[in-house]
C-alpha positions in Angstrom: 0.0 0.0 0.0 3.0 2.5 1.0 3.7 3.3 -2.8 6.0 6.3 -4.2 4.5 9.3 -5.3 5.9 8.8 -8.0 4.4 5.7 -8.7 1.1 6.9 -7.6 1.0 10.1 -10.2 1.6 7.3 -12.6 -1.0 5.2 -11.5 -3.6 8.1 -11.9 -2.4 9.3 -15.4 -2.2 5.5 -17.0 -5.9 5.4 -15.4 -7.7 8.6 -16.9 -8.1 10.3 -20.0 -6.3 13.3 -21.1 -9.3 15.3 -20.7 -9.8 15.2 -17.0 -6.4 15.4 -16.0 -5.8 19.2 -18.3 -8.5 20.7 -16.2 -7.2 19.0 -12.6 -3.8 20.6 -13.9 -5.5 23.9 -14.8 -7.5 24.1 -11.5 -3.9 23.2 -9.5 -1.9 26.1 -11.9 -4.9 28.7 -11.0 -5.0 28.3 -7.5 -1.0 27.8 -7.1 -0.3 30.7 -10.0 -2.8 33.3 -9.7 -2.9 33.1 -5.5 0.6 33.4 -5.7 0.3 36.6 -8.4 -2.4 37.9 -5.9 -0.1 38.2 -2.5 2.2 39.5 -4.5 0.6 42.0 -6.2 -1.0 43.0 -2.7 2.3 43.6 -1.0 3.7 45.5 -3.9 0.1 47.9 -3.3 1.4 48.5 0.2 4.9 49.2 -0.3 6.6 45.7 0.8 9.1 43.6 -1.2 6.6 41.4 -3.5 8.6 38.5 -1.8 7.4 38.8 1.8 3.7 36.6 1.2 6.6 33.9 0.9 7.5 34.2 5.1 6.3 31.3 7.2 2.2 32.2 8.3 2.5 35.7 6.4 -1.2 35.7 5.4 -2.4 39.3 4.1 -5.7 38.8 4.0 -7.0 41.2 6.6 -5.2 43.8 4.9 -7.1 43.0 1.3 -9.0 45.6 -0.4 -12.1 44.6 -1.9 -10.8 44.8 -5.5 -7.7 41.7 -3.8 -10.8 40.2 -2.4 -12.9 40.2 -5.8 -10.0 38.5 -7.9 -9.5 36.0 -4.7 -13.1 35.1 -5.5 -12.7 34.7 -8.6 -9.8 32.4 -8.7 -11.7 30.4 -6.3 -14.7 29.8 -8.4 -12.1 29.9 -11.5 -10.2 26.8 -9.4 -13.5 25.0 -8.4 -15.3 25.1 -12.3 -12.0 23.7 -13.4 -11.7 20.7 -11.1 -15.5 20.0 -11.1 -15.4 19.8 -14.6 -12.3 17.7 -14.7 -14.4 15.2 -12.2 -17.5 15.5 -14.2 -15.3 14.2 -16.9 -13.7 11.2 -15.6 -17.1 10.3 -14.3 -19.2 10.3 -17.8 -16.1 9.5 -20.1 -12.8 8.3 -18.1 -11.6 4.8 -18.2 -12.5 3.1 -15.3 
């Protein structure tokens, strides 16, 4: 049962159709990139290096404006259309 991750990536790729996984990857690259983008854009806004939202538990968010809130918002719905519809299709056309 205690199998690489390496291994395990594999197993899920061999398993599924191209389809699927391109949107898991896009949700994973939306949330990863564009959260990323955010903090960073938000501490340039308030006069810090772009690099401090990279400090251990440096979370800005009770210092977001609302325009920093409404792009968080919409990455979130952004990340959760492209996973659901990477689920939706493994479930009506994946290999099983």
């Amino acid at each position: 049962m205690n199998e690489s991750p390496l291994a395990f990536l594999q197993k899920v790729v061999a398993n599924n159709s191209a389809a699927p996984l391109v949107f898991i990857v896009l949700a994973a690259c939306t949330w990863l990139i564009g959260g990323n983008l955010l903090v960073a854009k938000h501490y340039r806004r308030v006069g810090k290096s772009p690099w401090s939202g990279f400090k251990p538990f440096a979370f800005p968010f009770f210092h977001f404006n609302g325009r920093e809130w409404g792009i968080l918002l919409f990455l979130a719905v952004l990340t959760f259309a492209f996973a659901l519809t990477g689920l939706l299709l493994n479930v009506r056309g994946g290999r099983h």
